[in-house]
C-alpha positions in Angstrom: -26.3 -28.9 24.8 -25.4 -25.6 23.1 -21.2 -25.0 23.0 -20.7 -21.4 24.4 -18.6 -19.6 21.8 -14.7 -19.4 22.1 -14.1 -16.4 23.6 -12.7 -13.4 21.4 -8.7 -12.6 21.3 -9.6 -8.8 20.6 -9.7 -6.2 23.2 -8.7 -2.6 24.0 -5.0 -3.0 23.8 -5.3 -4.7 20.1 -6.8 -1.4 19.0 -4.4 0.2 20.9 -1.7 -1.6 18.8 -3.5 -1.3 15.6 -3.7 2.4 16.3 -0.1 2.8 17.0 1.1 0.9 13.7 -1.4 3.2 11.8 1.4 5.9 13.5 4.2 4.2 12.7 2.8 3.4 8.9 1.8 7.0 8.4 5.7 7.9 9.2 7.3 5.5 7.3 5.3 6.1 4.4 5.8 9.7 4.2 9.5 9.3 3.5 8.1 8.0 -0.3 6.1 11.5 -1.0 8.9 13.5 -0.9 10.1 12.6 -4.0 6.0 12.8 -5.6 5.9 16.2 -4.6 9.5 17.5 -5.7 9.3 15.3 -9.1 9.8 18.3 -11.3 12.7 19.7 -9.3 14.7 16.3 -9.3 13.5 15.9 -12.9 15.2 19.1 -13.6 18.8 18.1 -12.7 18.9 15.2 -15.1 18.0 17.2 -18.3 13.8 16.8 -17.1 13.7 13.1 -17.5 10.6 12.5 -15.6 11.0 8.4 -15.4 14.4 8.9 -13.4 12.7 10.3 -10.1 9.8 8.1 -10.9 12.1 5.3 -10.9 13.2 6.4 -7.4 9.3 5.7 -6.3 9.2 2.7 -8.5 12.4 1.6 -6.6 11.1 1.8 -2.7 7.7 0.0 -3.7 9.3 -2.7 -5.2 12.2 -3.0 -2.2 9.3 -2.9 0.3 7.4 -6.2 -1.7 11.4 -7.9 -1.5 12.0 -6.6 1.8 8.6 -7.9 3.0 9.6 -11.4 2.6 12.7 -11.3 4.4 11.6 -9.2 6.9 8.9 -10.6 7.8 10.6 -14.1 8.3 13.1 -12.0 10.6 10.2 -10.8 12.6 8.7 -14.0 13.1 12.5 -14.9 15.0 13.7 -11.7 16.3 9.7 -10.0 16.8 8.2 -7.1 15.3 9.1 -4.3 17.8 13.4 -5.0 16.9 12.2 -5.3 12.9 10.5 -1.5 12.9 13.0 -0.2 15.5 16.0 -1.2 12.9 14.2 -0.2 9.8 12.9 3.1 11.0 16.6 4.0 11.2 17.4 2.9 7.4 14.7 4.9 6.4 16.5 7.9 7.5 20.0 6.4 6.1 17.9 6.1 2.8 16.7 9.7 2.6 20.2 10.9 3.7 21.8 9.0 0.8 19.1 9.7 -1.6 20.1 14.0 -0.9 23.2 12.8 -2.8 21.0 13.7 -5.9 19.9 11.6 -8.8 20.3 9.1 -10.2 22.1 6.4 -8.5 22.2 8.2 -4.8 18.3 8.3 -5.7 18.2 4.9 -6.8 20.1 3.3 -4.2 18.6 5.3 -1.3 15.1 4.6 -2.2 15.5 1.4 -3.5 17.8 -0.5 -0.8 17.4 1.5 2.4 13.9 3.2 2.2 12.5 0.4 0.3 14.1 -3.3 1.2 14.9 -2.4 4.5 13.1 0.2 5.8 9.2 -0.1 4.5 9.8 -3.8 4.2 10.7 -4.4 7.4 7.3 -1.9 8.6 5.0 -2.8 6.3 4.6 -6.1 6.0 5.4 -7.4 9.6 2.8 -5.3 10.8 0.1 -6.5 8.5 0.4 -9.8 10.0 1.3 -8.7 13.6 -2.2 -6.6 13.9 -3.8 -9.5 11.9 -2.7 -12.0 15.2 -4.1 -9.4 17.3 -8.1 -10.2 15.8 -10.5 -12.3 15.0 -13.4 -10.8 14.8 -13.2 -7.0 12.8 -9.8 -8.0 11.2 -10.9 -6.7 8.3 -11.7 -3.6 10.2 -8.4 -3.4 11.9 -6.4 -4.6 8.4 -8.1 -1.3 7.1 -7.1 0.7 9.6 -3.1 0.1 9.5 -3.3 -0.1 5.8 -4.5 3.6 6.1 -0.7 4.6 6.7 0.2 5.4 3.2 -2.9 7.2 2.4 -3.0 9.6 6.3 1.0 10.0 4.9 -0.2 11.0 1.7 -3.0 13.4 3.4 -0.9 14.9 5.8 2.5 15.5 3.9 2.4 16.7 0.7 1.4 20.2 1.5 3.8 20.4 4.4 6.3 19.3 1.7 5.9 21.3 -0.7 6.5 24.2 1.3 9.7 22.8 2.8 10.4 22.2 -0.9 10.2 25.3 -1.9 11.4 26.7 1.1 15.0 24.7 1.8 15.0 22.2 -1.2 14.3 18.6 -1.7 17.8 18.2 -0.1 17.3 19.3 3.4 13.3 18.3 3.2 14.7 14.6 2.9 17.2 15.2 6.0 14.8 16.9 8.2 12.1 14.3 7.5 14.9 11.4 8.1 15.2 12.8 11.7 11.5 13.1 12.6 10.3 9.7 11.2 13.3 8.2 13.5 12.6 9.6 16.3 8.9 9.1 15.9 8.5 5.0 14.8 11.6 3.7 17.3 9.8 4.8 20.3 6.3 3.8 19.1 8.1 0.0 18.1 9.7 -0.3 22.1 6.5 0.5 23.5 3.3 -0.9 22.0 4.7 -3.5 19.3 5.1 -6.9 22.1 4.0 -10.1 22.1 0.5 -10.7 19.9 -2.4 -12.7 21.4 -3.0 -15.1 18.6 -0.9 -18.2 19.1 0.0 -20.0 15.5 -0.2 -23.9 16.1 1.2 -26.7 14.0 -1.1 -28.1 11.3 -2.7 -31.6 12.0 -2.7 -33.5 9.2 -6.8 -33.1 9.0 -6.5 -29.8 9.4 -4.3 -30.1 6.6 -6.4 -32.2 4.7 -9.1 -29.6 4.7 -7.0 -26.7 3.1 -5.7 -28.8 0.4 -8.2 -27.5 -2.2 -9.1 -23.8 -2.0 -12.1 -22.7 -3.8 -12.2 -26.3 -5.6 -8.3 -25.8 -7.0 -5.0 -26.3 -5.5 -4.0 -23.5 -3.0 -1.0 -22.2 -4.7 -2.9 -21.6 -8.1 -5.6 -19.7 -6.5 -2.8 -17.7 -4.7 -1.1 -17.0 -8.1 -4.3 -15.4 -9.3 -4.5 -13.3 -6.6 -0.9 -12.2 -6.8 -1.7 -11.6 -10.4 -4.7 -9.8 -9.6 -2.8 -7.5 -7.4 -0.1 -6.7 -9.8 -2.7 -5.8 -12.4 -4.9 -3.0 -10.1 -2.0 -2.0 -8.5 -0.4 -0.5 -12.0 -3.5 2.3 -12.1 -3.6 2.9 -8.6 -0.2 4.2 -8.6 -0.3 6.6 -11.2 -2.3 9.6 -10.1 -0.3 9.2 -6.7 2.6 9.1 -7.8 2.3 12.0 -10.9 -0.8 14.0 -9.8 1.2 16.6 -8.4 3.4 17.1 -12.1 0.3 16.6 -14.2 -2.1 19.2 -12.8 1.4 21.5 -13.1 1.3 20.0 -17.0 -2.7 21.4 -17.1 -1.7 25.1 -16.2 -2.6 24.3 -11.9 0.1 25.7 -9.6 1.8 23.2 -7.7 0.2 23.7 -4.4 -3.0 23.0 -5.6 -1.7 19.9 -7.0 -0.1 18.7 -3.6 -3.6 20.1 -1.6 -5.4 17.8 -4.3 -2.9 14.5 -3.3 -4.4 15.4 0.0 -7.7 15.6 -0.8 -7.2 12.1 -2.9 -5.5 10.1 0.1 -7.4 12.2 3.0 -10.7 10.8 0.6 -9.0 7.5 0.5 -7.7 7.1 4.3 -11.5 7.8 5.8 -13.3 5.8 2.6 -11.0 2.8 3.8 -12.3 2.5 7.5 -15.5 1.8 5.5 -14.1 -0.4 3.1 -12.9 -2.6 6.2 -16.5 -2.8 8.1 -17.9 -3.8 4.5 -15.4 -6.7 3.8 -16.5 -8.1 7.7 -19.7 -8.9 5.9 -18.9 -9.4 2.6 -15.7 -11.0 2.5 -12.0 -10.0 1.2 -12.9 -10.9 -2.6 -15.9 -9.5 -3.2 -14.8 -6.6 -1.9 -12.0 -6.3 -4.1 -14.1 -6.7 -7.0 -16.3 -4.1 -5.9 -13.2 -1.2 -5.4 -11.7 -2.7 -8.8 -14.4 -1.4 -10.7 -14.9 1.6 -9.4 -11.0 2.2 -9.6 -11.6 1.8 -13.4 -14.3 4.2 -13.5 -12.4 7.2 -11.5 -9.3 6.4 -14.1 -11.4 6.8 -17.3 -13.1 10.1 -15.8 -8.9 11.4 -15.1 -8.7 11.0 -18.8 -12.1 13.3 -19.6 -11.7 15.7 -16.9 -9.2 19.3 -17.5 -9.7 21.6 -14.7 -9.3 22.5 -11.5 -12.7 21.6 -10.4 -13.2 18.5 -12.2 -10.4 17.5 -10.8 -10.9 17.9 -7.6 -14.0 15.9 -7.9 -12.3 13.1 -9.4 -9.2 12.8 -7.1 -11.6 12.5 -4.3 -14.2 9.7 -6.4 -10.8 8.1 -7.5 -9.7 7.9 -3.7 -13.2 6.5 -2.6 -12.9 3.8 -5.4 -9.1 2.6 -4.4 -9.0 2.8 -0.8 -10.5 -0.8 0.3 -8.5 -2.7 -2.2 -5.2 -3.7 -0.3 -6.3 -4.7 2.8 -9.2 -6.7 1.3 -6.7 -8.7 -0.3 -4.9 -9.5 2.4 -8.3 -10.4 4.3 -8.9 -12.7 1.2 -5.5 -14.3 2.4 -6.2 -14.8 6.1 -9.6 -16.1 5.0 -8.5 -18.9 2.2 -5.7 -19.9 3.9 -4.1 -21.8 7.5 -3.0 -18.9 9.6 0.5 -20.6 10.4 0.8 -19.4 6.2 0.0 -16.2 7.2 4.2 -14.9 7.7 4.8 -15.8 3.7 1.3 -15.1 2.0 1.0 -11.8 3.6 4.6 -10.8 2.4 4.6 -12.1 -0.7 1.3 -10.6 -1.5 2.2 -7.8 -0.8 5.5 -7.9 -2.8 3.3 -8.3 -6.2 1.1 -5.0 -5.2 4.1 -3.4 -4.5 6.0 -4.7 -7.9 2.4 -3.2 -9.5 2.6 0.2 -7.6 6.2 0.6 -8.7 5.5 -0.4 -12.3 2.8 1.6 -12.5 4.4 5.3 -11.2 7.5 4.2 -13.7 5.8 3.0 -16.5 3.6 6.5 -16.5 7.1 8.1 -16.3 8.5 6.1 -19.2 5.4 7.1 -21.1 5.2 10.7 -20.6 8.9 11.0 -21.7 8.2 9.4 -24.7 4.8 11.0 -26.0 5.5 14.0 -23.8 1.7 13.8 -22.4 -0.3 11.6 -19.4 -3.2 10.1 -22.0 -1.6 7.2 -22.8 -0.3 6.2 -19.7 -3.7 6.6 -17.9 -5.1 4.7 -21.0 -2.8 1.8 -20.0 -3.8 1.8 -16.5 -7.1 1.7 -17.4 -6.2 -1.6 -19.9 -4.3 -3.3 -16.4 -7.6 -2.9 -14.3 -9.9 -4.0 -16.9 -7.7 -7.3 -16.8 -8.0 -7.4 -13.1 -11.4 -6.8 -13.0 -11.7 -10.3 -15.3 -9.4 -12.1 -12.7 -11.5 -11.2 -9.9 -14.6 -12.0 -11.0 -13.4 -15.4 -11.5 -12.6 -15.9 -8.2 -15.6 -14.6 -7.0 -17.7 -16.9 -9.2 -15.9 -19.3 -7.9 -16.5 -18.8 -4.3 -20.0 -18.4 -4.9 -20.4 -21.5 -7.0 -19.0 -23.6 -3.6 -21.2 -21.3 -1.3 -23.4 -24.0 0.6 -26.7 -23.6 -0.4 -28.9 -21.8 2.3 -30.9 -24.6 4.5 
């Protein structure tokens, strides 16, 4: 007698709520860009150090990855719609503190309110709220919300730049705190409720069968990925976060250098919907593995490419290469691992590619202040993904090696 198959937990309303936390993502994000887009102008009050305003950046990715952890537990108590209702409003107390001007008003604002309890409290809960929402396109639907950054990214940057050099970074920041408050509280009360997906206790065989993962313990494997995510995350952050100052470096007015952010994360955002149907069928590593690589490539070209054009052309290859990587790691998660893990893998995942995201826009700061050029900083991004690239295909070799062999 054939079992019929259990039915599916997805419906309209979970891409209804996936669609809203891409909304809410996109706004919280875009807080972040400000301060890529006026780097110059901060730079310029603190003598044109370059690494302080990066550090800013640095600051709110690694607060998110802290923030993730403890927000996420939070959520798991209080639910996701009161997390992202309260941390939408630090976001705005973050920018408002950071107009006190740099560097410790910067710091601070980015770092504790935008970062730890603002994007924390967004980002993270909502990767594993949409997760509980499917089981069938996850990977789809984990693309999807982790487009935020990237549709923040595509939308903003021009639209900052003129407020930038229209008002200042000052009242940009205060404007901006408004709008994303009165934008992500609303979407929180009234798609972000109860999710389908109902997290059981583990029975002890269910335990049994998740206490090797890929052949190894389960923590050691997790480490690697971590690791992994660190180590890509370091290049992925540094044409984001200094694109805009480095085509200014190369003689290319700062508008173009915001429109090509754009084109980069616009390239990025779309790329990534296809990213997420390709790690359905091939799974969350391989698909890592695959964007890894072509990361690597994109970063060397950056390195061999000087004008406008060129550049252009490698912004957009360099956003097609990059866009699938996060969320495939976070499929990779929900497809090693029990579900019920899901509320501190997720997090702390995500706190190691946020740790690499930040090191990665400071350390290219650091770099230029000391050689006074972007080659050297690119040329250790490039070293960090080649590592990666050697950590992943481990994995994946792995995997394949305890594939069953087709019948």
């Amino acid at each position: 007698m054939l079992l019929s198959p259990s039915p599916s937990i997805e419906s309209k309303a979970s891409w209804a709520v996936a669609s809203a936390a891409l909304f809410a993502l996109a706004m919280s994000f875009g807080a972040a860009w400000i301060t890529a887009v006026a780097l110059k102008d901060i730079a310029s009050e603190v003598g044109g150090s370059r690494s302080i305003p990066a550090l800013a950046t640095s600051l709110a990715w690694l607060g998110s990855g802290i923030g993730g952890i403890l927000m996420s537990q939070i959520a798991e108590r209080a639910g996701t719609r009161a997390t992202v209702m309260i941390s939408s409003v630090m976001i705005a107390l973050g920018l408002t503190i950071s107009t006190f001007g740099p560097p410790w008003p910067l710091w601070i604002g980015h770092g504790l309110f935008i970062g730890l309890f603002g994007i924390g409290g967004i980002n993270a809960p909502l990767y594993i709220y949409v997760s509980r929402w499917f089981d069938r396109r996850r990977g789809s639907a984990l693309a999807l919300i982790s487009s935020g950054t990237y549709l923040a990214g595509t939308i903003w940057p021009p639209i900052f730049e003129r407020a930038i050099a229209s008002v200042g970074w000052r009242h940009t920041m205060l404007w901006y705190a408004l709008a994303e408050m009165l934008v992500v509280a609303p979407i929180a009360v009234i798609y972000f409720g109860a999710p389908p997906e109902t997290i059981h206790p583990l029975t002890s065989e269910a335990g049994a069968e998740k206490s090797r993962v890929l052949g190894w313990p389960p923590n050691a494997v997790f480490a690697m990925i971590c690791c992994a995510a660190v180590l890509c995350c370091i290049p992925m952050a540094m044409p984001q976060g200094h694109l805009v100052a480095f085509c200014s470096d190369l003689g290319i007015s700062r508008s173009m250098g915001a429109l090509m952010l754009s084109v980069l994360l616009g390239t990025a955002f779309l790329s990534r919907q296809i990213w997420g149907a390709i790690s359905d069928r091939i799974g969350g590593l391989t698909t890592v593995l695959i964007g890894s690589a072509w990361q690597a490539a994109s970063m060397t070209a950056f390195l061999l490419t000087q004008n406008e054009a060129g550049l252009f052309t490698v912004t957009a290859a360099f956003g097609l290469g990059f866009s699938g990587i996060i969320p495939a790691y976070v499929l990779a998660v929900r497809e090693l691992f029990p579900p019920s893990q899901a509320s501190w893998r997720i997090p702390t995942l995500l706190l190691f590619s946020g740790g690499g995201m930040g090191a990665g826009s400071w350390i290219a700061g650091l770099l230029y202040d000391h050689f006074g050029y972007y080659t050297p900083a690119f040329t250790a991004g490039i070293g960090s993904n080649l590592l990666n690239i050697v950590v992943i295909s481990i994995l994946v070799g792995r995997q394949l090696l305890r594939q069953p062999a087709p019948a």
